[in-house]
C-alpha positions in Angstrom: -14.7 10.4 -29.1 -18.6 9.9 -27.2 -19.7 12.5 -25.7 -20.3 11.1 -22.5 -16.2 10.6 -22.4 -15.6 14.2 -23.5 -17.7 15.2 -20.6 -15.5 12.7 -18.1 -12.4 14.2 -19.3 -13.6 18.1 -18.6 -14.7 17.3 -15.6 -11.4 15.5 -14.4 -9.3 18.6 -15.7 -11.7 20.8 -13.1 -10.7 18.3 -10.0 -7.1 17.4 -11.3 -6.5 20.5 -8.5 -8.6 18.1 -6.3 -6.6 15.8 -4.0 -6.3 12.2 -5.1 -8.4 10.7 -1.7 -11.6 12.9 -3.3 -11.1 12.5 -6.8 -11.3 8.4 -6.1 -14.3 9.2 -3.8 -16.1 10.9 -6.8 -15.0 8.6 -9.5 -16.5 6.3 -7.3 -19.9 7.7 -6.7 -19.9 8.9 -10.7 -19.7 5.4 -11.7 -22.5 3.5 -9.7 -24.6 6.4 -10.6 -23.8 6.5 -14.3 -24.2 3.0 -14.5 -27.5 3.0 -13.9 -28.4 5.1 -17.2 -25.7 4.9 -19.7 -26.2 3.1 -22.5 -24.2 -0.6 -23.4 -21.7 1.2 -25.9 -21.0 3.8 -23.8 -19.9 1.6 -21.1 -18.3 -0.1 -23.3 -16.1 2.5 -24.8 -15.0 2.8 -20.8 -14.0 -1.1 -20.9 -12.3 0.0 -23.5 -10.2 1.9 -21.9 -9.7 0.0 -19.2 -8.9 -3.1 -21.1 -5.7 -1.1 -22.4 -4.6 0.8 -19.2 -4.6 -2.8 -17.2 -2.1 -4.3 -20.3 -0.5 -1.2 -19.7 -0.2 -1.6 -15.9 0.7 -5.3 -16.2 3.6 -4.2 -18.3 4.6 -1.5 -15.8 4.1 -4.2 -13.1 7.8 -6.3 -13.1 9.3 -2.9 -13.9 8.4 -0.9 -11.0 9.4 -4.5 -8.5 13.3 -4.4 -10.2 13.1 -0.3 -9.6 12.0 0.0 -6.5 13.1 -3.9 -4.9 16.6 -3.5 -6.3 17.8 0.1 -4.8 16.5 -0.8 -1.7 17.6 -4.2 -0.8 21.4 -2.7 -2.2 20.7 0.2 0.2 19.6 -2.1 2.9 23.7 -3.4 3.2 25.1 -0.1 2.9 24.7 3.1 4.8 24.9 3.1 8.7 25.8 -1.0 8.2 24.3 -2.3 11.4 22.0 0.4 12.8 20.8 0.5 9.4 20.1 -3.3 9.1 18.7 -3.6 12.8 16.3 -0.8 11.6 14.8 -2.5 8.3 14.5 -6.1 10.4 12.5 -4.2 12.7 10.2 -2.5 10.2 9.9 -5.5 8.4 8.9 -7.7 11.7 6.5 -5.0 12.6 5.4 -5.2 8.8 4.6 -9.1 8.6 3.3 -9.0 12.3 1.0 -6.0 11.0 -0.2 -8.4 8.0 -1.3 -11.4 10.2 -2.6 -9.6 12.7 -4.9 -8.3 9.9 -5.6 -11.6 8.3 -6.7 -13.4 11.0 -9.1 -10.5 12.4 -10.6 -10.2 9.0 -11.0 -14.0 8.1 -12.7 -13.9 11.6 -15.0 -11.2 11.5 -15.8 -10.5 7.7 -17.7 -13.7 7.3 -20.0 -12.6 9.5 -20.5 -9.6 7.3 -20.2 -11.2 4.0 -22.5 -13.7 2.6 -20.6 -15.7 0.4 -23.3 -17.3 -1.1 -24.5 -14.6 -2.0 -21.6 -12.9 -3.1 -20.6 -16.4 -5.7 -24.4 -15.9 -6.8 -24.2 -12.3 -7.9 -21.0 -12.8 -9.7 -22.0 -16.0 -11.5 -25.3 -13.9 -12.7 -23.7 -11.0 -13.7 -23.8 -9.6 -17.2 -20.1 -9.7 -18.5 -19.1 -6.5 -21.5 -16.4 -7.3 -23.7 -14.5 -4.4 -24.9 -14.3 -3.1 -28.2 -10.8 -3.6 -29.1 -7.7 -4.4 -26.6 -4.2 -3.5 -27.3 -1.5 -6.4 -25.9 1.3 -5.3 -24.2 3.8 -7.9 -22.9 5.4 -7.5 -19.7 9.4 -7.8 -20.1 9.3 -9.8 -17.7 6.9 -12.2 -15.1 6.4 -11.0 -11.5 8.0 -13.7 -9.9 11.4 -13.2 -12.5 11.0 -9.5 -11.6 11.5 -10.4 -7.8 14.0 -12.6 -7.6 15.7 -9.9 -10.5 15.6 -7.6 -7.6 16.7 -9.5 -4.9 20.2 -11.0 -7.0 20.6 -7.6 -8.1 19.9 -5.4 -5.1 22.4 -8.2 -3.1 25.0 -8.2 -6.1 25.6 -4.5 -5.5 25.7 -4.3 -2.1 27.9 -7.0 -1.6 30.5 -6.0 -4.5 29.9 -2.1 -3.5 29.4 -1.3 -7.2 29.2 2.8 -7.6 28.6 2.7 -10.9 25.0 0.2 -10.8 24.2 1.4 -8.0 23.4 5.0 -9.3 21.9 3.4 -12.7 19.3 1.5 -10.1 18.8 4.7 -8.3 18.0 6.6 -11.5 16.0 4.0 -12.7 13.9 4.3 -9.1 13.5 7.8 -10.1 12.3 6.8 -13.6 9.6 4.3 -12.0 8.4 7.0 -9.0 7.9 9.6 -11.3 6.4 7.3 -13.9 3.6 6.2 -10.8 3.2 9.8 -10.1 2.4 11.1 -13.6 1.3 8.6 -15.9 -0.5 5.8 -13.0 -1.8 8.1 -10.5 -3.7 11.3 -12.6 -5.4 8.6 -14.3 -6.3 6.0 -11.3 -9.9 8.0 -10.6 -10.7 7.4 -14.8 -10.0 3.9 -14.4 -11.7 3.7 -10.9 -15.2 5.2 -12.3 -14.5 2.8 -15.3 -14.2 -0.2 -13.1 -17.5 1.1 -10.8 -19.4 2.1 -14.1 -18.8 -1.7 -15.4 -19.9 -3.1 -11.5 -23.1 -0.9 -11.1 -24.2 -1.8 -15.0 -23.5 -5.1 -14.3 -25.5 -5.1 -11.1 -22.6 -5.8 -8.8 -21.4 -1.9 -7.1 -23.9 -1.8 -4.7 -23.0 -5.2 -3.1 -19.4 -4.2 -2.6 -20.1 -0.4 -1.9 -22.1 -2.1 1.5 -19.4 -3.7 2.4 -16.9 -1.0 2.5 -18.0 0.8 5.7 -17.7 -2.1 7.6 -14.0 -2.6 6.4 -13.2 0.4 7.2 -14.4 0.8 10.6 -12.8 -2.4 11.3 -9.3 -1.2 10.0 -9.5 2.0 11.7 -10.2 -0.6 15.4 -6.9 -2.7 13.8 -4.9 0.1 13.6 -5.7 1.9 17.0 -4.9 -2.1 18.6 -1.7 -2.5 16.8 -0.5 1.3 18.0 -1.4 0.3 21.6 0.4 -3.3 21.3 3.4 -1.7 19.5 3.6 1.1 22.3 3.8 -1.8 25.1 6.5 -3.6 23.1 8.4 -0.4 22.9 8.0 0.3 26.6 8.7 -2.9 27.7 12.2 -2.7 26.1 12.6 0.6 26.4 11.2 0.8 30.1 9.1 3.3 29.2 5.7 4.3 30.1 3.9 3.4 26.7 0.7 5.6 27.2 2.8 8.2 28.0 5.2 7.6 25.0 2.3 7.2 22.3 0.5 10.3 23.9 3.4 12.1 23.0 2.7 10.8 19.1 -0.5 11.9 19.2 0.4 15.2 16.7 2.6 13.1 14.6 -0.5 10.8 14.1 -2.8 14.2 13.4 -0.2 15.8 11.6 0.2 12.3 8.9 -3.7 12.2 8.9 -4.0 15.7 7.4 -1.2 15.7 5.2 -1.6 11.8 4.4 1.9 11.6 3.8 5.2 10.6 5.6 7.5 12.5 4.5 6.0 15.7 5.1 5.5 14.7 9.1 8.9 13.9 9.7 9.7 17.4 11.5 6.4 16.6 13.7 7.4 12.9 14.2 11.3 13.7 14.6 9.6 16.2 17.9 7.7 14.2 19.5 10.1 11.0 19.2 12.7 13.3 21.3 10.1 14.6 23.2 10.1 10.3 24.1 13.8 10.8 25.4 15.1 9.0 22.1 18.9 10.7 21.7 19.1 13.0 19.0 21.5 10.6 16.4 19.1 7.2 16.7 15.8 9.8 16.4 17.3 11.4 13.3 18.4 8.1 11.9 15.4 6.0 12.6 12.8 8.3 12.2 13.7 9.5 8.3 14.6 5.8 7.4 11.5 4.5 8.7 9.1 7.0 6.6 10.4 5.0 3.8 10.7 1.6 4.7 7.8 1.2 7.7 4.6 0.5 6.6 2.5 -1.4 8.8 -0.7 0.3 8.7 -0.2 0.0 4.9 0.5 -3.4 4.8 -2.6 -4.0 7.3 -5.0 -2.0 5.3 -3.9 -4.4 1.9 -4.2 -7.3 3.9 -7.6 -6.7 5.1 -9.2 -5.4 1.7 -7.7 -8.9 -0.1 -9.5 -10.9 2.4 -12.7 -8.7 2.7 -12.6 -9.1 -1.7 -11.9 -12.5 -2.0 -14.7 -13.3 0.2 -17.3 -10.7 -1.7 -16.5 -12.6 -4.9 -16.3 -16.0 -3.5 -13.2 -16.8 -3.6 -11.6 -19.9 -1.2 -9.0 -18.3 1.4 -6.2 -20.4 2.9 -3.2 -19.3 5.8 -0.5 -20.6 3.2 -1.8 -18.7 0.2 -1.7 -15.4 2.5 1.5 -16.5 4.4 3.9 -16.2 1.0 1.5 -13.3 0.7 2.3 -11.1 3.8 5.7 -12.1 3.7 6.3 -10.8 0.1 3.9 -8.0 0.7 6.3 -6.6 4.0 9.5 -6.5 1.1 7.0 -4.3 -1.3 6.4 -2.1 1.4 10.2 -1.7 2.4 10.5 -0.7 -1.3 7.5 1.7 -1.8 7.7 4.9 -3.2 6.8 7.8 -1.4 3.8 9.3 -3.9 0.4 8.9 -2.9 -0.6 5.7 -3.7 2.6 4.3 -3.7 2.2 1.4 -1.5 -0.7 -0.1 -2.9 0.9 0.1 -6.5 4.3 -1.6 -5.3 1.9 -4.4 -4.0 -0.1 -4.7 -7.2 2.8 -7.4 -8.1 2.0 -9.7 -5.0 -1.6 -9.4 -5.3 -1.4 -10.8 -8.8 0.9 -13.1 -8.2 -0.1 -15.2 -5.3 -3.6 -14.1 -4.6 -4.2 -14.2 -8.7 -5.9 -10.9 -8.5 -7.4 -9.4 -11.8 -7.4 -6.2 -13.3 -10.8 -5.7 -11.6 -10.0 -6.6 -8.3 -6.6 -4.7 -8.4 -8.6 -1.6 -9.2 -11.4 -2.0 -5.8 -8.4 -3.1 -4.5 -6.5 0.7 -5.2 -10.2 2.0 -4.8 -10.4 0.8 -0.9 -6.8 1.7 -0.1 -7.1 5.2 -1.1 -10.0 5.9 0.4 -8.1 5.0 4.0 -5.0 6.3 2.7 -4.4 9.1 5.9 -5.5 6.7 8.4 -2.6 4.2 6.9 -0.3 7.3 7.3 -1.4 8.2 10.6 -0.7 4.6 12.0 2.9 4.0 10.0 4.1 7.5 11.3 3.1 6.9 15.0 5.0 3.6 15.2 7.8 5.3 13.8 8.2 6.5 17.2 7.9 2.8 18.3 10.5 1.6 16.7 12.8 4.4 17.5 12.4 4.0 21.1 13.4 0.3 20.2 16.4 0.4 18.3 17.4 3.6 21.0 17.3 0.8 23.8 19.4 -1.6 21.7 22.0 0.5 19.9 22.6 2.2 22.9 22.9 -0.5 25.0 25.4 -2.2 22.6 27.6 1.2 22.9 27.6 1.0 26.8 28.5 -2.6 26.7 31.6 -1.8 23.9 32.3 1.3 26.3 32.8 -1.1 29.8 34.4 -3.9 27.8 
């Protein structure tokens, strides 16, 4: 094994106890600085590498759409029946709103940041390294037979109630979460400084590093917009004072960009969406349910870094290409496993698919999402509360009109 990898690997087992959002922002800032003095073979033992983790990950791929898609589609026809399914609509509308919201901002302001002619220029003159070996692994299946896998399956078992399936795609879920959390993420900040290594020998880190401050501060804007647009919605409906309402989210929002998870601010978010006057059985119905299946924050931070990318490498953008796009990508996020990461993984399928996204670009792709991964939190957690104030309106509204009838 080089040395140089030997000294990688010890270093990774000191920051293993390092979160994930720092260990990407080193592996990061290792690789455009080691690419300025490694030598060719030892870069290319890190192509290497990388050549066989993306076969791996394109194998992985299909797998992880038919484990997470298929549980939660049959899911999505079971439960609370028609709270449940007014719930997931909702998410999902807020999802694909989220997702054009975010495309058209970013095709309208990252040109102006973004020299594409530039951009085509320094890809076409950069130095490609071929790795020394590669080791082909097949997917079982394509991406697009994985989905619609998922979607007869996931509808098959909901619709014939079968116990039996159902658990073996619940256990197979497990199988794929757990498989993201121990043998995809540990090793995302090895393939990250592989990827940045390659770009900053090559010439090209720099040029992308540049741009990544002005995405982010851009997102971060999006994401304080959609919060204030969802909040009116909500209040409208919910003839609520909407300052007033997403004030009341505002530790919910802290609490998700400290913890940069969900699941571990639901007893904050489950408080304050109360503390909205949401009745105890919608609020701890909606707000649980919609840690798992409302990303819009997520689904506007992926949208964003595929336009910003495509544009830094040249690449033509069209509203029908992304439309497919952000309409697949809001079923991915309904299905996304709750490990950090998780969203950006489940999506990994989409990008491929319809944006034709390479191993490179997936990896800047996880790159960039990580590295705003608590602000994503932060915004999906406070229109939790949205949503709950929504659905309170309807649902209860419904009950008072069965109740007169």
């Amino acid at each position: 094994m080089p040395k140089n990898f030997e000294i990688y690997l010890h270093y990774q087992m000191k920051l293993s106890k390092i979160g994930l959002l720092p260990r990407i922002i080193i592996a990061i800032i290792l690789g455009v600085i080691c690419g300025n003095f490694f030598p060719e073979w030892a870069v290319r033992c890190f192509i290497t590498f990388n050549s066989v983790f993306s076969n791996f990950l394109s194998f992985l791929i299909p797998l992880i759409i038919v484990g997470l898609v298929t549980p939660a589609i049959a899911d999505i026809g079971k439960g609370a029946g028609k709270l449940l399914l007014l719930t997931a609509l909702i998410a999902y509308g807020d999802t694909v709103f989220s997702g054009f919201l975010s495309y058209f901002t970013s095709t309208g302001v990252f040109p102006s940041l973004i020299d594409r002619s530039q951009a085509a220029q320094a890809v076409a003159s950069a130095v490609e390294l071929e790795p020394y070996f590669t080791i082909e692994i097949p997917p079982l299946l394509n991406v697009m037979s994985a989905l619609i896998s998922a979607f007869v399956l996931g509808l098959g078992i909901s619709f014939f109630e079968s116990p039996n399936l159902k658990k073996a795609f619940d256990e197979f879920r497990d199988i794929i979460a757990k498989t993201i959390e121990v043998a995809l993420i540990p090793i995302l900040p090895l393939y990250i400084f592989s990827i940045f290594l390659n770009m900053s020998f090559t010439g090209q880190a720099w040029r992308i590093i540049n741009v990544f401050v002005a995405i982010i501060g851009l997102i971060f804007v999006m994401h304080v917009f959609l919060l204030v647009l969802q909040y009116c919605i909500a209040g409208a409906i919910a003839r609520r004072n909407p300052f007033k309402a997403l004030y009341n989210m505002l530790p919910a929002y802290f609490t998700a960009l400290g913890t940069s998870s969900s699941a571990a601010t639901i007893p904050v978010t489950l408080k304050q969406v109360k503390k909205n006057d949401v009745s105890d059985g919608i609020a701890g119905f909606v707000v649980p349910l919609c840690a798992t299946i409302h990303l819009s924050g997520s689904a506007m931070k992926i949208t964003a870094c595929a336009v910003a990318l495509m544009l830094m490498q040249g690449v033509e953008i069209s509203i029908g290409q992304f439309t497919g796009f952000i309409m697949m990508l809001g079923v991915m996020m309904v299905a996304a496993p709750g490990v950090p990461g998780g969203a950006i993984m489940a999506a990994l399928g989409v990008l491929q698919t319809i944006l034709g996204f390479n191993a490179e670009q997936q990896a800047i792709m996880i790159a960039l999402y990580i590295t705003m991964d608590s602000f994503g939190t932060a915004c999906n957690v406070t229109g939790d509360g949205a949503i709950a104030l929504v659905v309170d309106r309807i649902y209860n509204n419904k009950e008072r009109l069965a109740a007169h009838s």
